[in-house]
PAZARO-839186 format. One record per residue (C-alpha): x, y, z; residue number from 0; chain; residue in one letter. Coordinates in nm, 3 decimals, m for minus. Layout:
! PAZARO-839186
        x        y        z   nr  kette  rest
        X        Y        Z  NUM      A     A
...
END
This chain:
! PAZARO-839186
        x        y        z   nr  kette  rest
    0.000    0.000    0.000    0      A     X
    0.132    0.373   m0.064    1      A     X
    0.030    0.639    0.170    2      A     X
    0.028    0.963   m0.021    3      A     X
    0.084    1.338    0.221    4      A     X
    0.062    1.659    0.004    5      A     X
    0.140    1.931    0.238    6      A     X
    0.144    2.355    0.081    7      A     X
   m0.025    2.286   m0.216    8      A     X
   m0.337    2.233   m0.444    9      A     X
   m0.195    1.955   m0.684   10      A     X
   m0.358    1.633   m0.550   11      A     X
   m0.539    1.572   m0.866   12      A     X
   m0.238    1.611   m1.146   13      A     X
   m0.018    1.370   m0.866   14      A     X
   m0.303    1.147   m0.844   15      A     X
   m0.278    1.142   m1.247   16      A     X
    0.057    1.063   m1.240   17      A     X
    0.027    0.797   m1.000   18      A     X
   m0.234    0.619   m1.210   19      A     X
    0.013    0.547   m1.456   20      A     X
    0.219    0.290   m1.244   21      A     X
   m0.018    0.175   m0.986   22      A     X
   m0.369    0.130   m0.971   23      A     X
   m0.638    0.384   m0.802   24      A     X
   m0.677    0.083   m0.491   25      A     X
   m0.359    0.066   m0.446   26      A     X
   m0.256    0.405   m0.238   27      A     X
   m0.481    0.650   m0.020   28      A     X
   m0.430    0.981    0.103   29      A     X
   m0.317    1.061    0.450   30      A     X
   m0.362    1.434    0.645   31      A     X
   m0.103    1.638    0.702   32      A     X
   m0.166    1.588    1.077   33      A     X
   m0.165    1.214    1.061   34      A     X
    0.046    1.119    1.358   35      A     X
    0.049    0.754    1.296   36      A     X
    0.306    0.810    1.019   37      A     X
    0.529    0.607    1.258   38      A     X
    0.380    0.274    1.241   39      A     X
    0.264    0.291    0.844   40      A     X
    0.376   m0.027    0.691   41      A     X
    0.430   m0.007    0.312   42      A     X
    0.542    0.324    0.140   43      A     X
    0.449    0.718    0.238   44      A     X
    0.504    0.962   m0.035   45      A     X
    0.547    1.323    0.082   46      A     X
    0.496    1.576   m0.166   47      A     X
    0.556    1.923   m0.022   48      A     X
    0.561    2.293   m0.127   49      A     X
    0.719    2.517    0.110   50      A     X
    0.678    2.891    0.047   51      A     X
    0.929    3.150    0.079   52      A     X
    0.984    3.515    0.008   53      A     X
    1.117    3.515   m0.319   54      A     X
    1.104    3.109   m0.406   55      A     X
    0.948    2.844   m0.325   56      A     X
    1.077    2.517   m0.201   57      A     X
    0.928    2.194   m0.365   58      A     X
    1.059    1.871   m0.193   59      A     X
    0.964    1.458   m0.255   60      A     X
    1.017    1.225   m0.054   61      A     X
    0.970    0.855   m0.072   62      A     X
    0.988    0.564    0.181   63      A     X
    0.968    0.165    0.204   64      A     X
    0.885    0.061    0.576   65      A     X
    1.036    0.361    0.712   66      A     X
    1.351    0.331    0.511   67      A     X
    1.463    0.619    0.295   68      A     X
    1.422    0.515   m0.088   69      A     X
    1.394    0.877   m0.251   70      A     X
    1.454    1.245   m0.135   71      A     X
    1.469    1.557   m0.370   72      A     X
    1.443    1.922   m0.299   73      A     X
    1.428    2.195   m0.573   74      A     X
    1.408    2.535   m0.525   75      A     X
    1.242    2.734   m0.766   76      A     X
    1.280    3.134   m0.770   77      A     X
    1.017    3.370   m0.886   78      A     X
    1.193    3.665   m1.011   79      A     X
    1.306    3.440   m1.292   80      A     X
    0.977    3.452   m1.426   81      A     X
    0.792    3.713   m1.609   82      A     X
    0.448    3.632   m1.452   83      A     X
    0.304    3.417   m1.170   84      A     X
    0.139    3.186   m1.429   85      A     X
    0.479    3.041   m1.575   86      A     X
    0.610    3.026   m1.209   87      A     X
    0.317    2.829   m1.049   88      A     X
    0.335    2.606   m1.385   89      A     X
    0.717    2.567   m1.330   90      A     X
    0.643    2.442   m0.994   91      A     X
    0.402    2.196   m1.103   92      A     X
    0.624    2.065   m1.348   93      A     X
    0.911    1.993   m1.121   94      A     X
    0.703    1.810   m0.816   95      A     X
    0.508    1.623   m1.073   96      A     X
    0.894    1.558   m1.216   97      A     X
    0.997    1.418   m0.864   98      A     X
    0.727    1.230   m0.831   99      A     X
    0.775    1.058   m1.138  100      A     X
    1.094    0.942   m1.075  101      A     X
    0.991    0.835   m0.733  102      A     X
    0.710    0.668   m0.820  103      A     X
    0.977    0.484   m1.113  104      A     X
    1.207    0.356   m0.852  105      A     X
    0.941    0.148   m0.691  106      A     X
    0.671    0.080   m0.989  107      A     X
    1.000   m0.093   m1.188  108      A     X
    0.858    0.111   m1.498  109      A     X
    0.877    0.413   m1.680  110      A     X
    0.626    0.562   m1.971  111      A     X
    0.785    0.676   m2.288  112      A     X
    0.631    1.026   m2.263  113      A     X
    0.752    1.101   m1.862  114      A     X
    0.473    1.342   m1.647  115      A     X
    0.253    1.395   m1.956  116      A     X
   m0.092    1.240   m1.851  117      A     X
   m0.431    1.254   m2.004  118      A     X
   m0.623    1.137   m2.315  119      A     X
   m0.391    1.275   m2.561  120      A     X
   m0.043    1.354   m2.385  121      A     X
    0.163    1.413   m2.681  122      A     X
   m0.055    1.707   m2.786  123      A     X
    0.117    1.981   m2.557  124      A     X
    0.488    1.838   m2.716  125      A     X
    0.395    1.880   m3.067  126      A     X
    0.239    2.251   m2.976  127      A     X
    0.378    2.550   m3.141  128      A     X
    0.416    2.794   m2.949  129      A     X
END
């Protein structure tokens, strides 16, 4: 079973998405931030967490097999490097779902051809012009 924490942001359903393409829905559940039986979880916890700062943000995954350390990743993305808060939110999307992916890869055994692309047609956004 995988036990799944999001903690700082809104992006349960495009990790959920993800997480579809290597395990089935039955297969993990969602645990609250102020779960304090994380202790005695048997099976794996993924931690997905956005930590806000002044000028960046923080976006860290973390992944665990009966309470041993399996995955950890921290990026830190900075907003002035963007010319509007659309393209940095999207940015920060991209990398956790990015994380998560290869996570999600180190236990699953598998990867998908197209990466953190889900949906019905996933190629579409690659071949855009923009």
């Amino acid at each position: 079973m995988l036990y799944i924490r999001h903690e700082g942001h809104t992006l349960g359903y495009d990790v959920f998405q993800l997480l579809n393409l290597f395990i089935d829905s039955k297969e993990y559940t969602v645990i609250e931030e102020n779960d304090e039986a994380l202790e005695i979880l048997q099976g794996s916890l993924l931690v997905c967490k956005k930590i806000e700062q002044n000028e960046h943000s923080i976006v860290q995954v973390t992944l665990t097999k009966n309470q041993e350390l399996l995955y950890s990743n921290e990026e830190q993305i900075n907003a002035h490097m963007f010319v509007d808060d659309y393209h940095y939110k999207r940015s920060i999307k991209r990398k956790l779902l990015k994380h998560v992916y290869t996570a999600m890869s180190l236990i699953a055994d598998s990867k998908t051809p197209w990466g953190i692309l889900v949906g019905v047609r996933p190629v579409k956004n690659r071949t855009r012009k923009c």
